[in-house]
NUDREN-582571 format. One line per field, with one value per atom (N, C-alpha, C): residue number from 1; x, y, z; atom name. Coordinates in Angstrom, 2 decimals, decimal comma. Layout:
# residues N
num NUM ...
px X ...
py Y ...
pz Z ...
atomo CA ...
//
This chain:
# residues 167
num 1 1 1 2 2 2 3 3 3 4 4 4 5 5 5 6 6 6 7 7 7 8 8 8 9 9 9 10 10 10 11 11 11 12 12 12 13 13 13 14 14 14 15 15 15 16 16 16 17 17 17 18 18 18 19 19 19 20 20 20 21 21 21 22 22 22 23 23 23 24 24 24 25 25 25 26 26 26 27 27 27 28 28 28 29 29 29 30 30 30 31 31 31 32 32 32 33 33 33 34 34 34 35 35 35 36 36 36 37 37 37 38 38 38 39 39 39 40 40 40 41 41 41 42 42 42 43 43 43 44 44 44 45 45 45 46 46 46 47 47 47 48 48 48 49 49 49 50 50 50 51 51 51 52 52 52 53 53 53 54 54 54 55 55 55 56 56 56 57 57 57 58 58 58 59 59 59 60 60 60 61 61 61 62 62 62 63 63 63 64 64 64 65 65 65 66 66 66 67 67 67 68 68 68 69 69 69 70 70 70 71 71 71 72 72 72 73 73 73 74 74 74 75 75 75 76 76 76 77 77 77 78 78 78 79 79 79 80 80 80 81 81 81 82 82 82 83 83 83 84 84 84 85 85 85 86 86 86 87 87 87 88 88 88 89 89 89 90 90 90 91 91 91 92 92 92 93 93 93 94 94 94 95 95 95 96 96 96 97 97 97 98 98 98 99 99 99 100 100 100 101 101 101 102 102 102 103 103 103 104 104 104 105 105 105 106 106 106 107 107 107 108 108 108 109 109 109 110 110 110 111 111 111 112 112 112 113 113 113 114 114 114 115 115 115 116 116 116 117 117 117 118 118 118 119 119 119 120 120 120 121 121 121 122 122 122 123 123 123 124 124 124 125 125 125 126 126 126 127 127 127 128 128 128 129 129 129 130 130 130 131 131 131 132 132 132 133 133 133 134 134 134 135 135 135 136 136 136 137 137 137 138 138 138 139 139 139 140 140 140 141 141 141 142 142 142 143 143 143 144 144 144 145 145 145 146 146 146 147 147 147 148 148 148 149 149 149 150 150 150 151 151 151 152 152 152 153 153 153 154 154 154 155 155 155 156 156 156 157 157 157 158 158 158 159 159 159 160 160 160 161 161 161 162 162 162 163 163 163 164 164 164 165 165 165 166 166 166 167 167 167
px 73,02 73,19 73,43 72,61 72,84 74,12 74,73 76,00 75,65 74,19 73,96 73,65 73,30 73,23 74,94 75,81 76,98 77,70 77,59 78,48 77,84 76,52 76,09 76,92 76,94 77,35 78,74 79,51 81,06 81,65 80,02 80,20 79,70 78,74 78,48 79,71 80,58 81,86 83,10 83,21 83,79 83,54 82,51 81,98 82,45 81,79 81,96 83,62 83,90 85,60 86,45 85,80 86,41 85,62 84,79 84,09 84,88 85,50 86,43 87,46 88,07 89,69 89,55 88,63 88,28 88,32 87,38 86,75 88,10 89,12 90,40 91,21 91,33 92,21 91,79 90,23 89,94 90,59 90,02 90,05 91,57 92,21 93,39 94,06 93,93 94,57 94,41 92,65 92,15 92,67 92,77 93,32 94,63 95,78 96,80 97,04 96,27 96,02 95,74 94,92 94,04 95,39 96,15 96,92 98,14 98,54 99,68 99,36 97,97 97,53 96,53 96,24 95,50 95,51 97,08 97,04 98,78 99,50 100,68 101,66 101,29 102,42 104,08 104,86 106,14 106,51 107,79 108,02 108,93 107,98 108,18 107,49 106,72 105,93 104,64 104,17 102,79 101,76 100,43 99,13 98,48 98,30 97,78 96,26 95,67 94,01 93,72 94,40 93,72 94,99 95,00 95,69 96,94 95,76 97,04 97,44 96,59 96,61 97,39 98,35 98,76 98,84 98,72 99,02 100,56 101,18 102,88 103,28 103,46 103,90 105,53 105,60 106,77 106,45 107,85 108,36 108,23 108,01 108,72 109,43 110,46 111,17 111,69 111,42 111,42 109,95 110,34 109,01 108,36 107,28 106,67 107,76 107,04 107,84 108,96 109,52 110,93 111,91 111,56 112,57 112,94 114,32 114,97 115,01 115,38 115,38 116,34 115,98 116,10 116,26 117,11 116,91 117,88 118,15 118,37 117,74 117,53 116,68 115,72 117,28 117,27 116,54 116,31 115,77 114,34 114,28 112,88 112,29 112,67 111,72 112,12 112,58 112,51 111,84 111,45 109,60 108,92 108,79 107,46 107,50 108,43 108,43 107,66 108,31 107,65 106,73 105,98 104,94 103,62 103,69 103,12 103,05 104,03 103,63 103,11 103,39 102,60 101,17 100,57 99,55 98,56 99,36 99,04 98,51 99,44 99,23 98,14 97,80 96,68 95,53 95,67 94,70 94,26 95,21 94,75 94,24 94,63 93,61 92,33 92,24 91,15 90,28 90,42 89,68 89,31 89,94 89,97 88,78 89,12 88,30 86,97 86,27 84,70 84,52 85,11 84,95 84,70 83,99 83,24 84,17 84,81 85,45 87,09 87,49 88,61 88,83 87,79 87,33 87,23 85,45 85,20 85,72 86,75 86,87 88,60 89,33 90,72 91,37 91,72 92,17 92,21 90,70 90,57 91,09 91,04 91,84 93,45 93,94 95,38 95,89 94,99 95,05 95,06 93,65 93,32 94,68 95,06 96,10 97,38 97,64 99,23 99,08 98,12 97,94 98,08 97,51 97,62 99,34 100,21 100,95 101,90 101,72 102,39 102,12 100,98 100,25 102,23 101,76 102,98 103,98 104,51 105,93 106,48 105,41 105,45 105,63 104,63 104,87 105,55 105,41 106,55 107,80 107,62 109,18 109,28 108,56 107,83 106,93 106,46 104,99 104,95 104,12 103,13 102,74 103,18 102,57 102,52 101,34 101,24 100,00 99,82 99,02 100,22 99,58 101,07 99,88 100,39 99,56 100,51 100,24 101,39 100,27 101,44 100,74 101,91 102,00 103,01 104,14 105,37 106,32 106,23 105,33 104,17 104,73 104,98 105,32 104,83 104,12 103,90 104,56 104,56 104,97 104,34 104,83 103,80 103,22 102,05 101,59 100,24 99,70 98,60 97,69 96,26 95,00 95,23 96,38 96,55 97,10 97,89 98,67 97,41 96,27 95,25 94,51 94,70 93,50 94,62 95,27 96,60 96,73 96,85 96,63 95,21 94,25 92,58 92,71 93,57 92,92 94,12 94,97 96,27 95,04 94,62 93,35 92,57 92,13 91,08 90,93 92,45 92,92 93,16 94,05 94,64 93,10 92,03 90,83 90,03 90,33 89,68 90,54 91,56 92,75 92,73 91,88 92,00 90,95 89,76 88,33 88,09 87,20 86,68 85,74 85,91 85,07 84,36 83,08 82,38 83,35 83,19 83,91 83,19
py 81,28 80,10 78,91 78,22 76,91 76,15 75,09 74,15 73,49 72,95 72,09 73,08 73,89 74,95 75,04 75,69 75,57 74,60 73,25 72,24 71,67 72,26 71,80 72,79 74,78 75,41 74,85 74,62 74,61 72,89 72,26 70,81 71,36 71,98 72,92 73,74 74,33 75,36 74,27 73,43 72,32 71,84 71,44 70,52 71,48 72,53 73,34 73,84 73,91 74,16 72,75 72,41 70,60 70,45 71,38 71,12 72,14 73,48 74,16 73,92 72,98 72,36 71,32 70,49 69,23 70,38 71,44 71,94 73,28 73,33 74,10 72,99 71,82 71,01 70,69 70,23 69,00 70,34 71,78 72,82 73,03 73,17 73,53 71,98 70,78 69,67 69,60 69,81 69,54 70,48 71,77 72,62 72,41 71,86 71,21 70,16 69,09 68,39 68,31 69,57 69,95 70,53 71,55 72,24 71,10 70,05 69,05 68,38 67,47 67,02 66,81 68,50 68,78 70,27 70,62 72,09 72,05 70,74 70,59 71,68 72,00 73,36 72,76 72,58 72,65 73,63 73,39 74,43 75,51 76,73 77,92 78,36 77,95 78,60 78,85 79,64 80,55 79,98 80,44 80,45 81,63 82,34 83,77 83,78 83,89 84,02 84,74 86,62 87,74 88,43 89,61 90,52 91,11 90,35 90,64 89,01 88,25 86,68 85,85 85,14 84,13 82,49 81,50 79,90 80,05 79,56 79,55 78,71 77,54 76,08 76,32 76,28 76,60 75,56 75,25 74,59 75,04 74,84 75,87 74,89 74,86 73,94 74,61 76,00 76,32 76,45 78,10 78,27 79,17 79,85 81,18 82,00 82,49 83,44 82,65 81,57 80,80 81,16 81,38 81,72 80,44 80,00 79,04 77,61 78,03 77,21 75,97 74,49 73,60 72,84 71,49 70,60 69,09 69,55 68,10 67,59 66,02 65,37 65,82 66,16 66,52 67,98 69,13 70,33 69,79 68,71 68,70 68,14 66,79 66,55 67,55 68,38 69,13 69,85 70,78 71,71 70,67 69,53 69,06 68,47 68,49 68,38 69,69 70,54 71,88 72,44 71,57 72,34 71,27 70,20 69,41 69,75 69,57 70,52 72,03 72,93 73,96 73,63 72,66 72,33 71,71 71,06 70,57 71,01 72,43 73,50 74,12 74,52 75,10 74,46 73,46 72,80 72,21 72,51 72,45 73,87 75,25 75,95 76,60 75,58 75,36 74,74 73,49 72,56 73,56 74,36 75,09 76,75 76,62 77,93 77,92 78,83 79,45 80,28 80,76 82,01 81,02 81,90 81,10 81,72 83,04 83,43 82,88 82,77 82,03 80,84 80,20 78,38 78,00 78,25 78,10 78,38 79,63 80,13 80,07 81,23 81,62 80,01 79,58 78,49 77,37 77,45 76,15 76,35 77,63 77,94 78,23 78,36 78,15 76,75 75,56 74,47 73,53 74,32 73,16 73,79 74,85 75,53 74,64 74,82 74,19 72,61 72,33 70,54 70,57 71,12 71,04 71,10 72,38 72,42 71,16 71,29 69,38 68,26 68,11 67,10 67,09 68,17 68,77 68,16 68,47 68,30 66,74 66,22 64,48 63,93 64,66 63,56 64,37 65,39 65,75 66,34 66,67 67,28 68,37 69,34 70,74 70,80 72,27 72,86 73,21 73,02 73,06 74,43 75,48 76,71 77,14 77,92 78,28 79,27 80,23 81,71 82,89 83,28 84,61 85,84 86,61 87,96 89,11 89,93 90,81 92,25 93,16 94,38 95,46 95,86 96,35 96,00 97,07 95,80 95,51 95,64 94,82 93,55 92,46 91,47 90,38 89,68 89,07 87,71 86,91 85,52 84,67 83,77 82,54 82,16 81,41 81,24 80,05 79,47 78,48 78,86 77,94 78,02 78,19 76,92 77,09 78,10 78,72 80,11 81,23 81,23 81,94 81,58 80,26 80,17 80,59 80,71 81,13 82,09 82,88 84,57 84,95 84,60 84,74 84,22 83,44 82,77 84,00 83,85 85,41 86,66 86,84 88,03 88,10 87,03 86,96 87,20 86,27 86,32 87,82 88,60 90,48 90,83 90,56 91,60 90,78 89,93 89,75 90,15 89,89 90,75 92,42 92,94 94,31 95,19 94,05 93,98 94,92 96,07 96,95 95,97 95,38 94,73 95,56 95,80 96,25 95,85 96,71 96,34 95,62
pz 127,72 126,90 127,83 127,51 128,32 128,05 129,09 128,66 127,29 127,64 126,01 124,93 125,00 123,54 123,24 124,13 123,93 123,42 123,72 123,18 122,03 121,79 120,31 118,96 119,69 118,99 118,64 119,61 119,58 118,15 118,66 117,97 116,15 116,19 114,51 114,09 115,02 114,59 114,25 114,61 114,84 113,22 113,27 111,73 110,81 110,88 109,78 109,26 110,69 110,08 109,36 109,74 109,03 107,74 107,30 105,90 105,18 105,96 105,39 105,25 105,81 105,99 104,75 104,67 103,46 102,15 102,30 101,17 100,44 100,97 100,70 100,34 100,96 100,49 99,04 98,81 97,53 96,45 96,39 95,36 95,24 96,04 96,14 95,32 95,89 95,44 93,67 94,05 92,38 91,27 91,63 90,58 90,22 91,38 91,42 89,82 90,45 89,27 88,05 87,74 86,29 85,88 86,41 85,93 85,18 85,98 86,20 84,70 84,57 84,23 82,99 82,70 81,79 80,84 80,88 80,59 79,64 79,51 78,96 79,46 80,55 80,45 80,79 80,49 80,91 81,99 82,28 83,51 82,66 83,48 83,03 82,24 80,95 79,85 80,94 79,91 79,96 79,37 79,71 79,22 79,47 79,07 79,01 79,37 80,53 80,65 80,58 81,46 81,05 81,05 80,53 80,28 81,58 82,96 84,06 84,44 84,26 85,02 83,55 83,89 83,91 84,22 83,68 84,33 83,84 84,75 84,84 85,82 85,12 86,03 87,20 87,94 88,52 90,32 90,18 91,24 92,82 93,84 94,92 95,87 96,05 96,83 97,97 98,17 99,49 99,91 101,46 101,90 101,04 102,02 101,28 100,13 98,98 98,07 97,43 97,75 97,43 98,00 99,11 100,72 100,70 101,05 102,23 100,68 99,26 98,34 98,72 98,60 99,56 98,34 97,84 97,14 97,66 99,30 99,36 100,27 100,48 101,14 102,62 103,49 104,54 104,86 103,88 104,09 103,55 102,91 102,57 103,69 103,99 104,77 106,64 106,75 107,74 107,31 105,99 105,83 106,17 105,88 105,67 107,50 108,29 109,67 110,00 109,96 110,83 109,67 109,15 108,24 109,07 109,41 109,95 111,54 112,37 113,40 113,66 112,59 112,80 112,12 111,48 111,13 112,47 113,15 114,40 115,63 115,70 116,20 116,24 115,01 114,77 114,92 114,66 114,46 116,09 116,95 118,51 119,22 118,55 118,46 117,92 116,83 115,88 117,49 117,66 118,91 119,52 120,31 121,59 121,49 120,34 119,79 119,98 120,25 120,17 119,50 118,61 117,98 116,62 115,61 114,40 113,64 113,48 112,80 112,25 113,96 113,92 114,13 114,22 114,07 112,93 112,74 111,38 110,19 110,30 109,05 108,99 109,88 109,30 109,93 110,74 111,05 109,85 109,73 108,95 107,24 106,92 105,80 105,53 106,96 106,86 106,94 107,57 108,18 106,71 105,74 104,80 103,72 103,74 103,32 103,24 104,22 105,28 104,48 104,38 104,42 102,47 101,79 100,13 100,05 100,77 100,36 101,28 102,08 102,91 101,93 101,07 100,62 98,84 98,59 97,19 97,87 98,54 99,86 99,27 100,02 100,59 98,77 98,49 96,68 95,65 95,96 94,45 95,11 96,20 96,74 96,92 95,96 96,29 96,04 96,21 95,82 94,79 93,89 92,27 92,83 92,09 92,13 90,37 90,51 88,85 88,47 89,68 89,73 89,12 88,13 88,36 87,62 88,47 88,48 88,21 87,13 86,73 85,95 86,09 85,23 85,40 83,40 83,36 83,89 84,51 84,86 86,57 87,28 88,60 87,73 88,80 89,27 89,97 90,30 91,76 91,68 92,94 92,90 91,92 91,86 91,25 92,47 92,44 93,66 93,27 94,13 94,06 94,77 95,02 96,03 97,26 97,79 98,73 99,74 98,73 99,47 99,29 98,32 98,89 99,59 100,43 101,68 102,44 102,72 104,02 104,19 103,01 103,31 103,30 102,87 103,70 104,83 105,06 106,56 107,80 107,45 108,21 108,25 107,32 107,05 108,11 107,95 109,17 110,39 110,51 112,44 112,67 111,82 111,90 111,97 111,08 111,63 112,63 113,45 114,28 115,85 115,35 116,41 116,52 115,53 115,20 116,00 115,71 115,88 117,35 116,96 118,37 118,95 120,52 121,07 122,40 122,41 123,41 124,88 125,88 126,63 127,99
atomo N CA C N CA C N CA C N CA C N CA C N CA C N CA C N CA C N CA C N CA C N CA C N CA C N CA C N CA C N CA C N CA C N CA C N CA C N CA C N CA C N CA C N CA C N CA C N CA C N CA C N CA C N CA C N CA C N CA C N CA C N CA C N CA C N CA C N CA C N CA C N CA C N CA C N CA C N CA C N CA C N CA C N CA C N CA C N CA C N CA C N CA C N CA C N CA C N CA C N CA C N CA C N CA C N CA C N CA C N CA C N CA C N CA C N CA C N CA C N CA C N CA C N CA C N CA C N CA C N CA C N CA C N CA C N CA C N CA C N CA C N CA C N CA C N CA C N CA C N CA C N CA C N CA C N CA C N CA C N CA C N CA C N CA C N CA C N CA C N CA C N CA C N CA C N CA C N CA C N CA C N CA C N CA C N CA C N CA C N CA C N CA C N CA C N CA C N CA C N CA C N CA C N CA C N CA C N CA C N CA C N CA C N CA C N CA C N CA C N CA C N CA C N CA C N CA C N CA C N CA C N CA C N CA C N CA C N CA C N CA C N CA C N CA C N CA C N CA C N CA C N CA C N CA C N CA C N CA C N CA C N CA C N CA C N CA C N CA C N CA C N CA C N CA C N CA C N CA C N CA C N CA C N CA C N CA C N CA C N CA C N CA C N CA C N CA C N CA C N CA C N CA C N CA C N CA C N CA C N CA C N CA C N CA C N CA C N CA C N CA C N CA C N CA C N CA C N CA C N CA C N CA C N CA C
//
């Protein structure tokens, strides 16, 4: 591979992960909104879609799961500090990367991830979560888009960390 085939690939892995970082944020933001905006739910009631899925408006003012529940000034804007530097982070091994898998794809889905729920942070104070998945008495979090690009994008990096590589 030539230098210029290379810095064209790395400049296409590049684009594309930034169409995945845009394209997790708008879905993630937008469903945000429809839910906020177009579904009356109060906090806590239900909307029943299928027999295991739920819409269930709920708050998260901590981290992941409602770890580290936070409601004064100072714990908030310290997530939204180290939610922004680890966004930063990544997003400097997003740059650095050649791999399409972990460029293009898991990075940029924890990145466009990290940023929906920073985006909740900054204007409402927490995160708008309102996925709830249940069966029988199975349980799960409430949860949003964004926490499913984060755990697809964690997915990714474990099977590419996992990954048998010719030697």
């Amino acid at each position: 591979m030539t230098a210029a085939s290379s810095d064209l690939a790395t400049r296409r892995t590049r684009f594309a992960a930034l169409a995945v970082v845009l394209m997790t944020l708008a879905v993630d933001q937008g469903s945000k909104y429809w839910v906020l905006n177009h579904t009356s739910l109060p906090d806590g009631d239900r909307i029943s879609v299928l027999p295991v899925f739920d819409l269930v408006l709920t708050w998260n003012m901590g981290i992941s799961y409602g770890l580290f529940q936070q409601q004064e000034a100072l714990g908030r804007w310290l997530l939204i500090s180290l939610t922004a530097f680890a966004t930063i982070l990544l997003a400097a091994w997003l740059w650095r990367s050649r791999d399409r898998l972990v460029a293009g794809l898991a990075l940029a889905l924890i990145i466009g991830g990290a940023l929906g729920n920073l985006i909740d942070r900054v204007v409402f104070g927490g995160v708008v979560d309102f996925l709830y998945l249940h069966y029988g008495s199975f349980s799960w979090y409430v949860f949003n888009l964004a926490d499913c690009a984060i755990v697809a994008g964690v997915g990714a990096l474990l099977y590419e960390s996992l990954r048998l590589r010719p030697q």
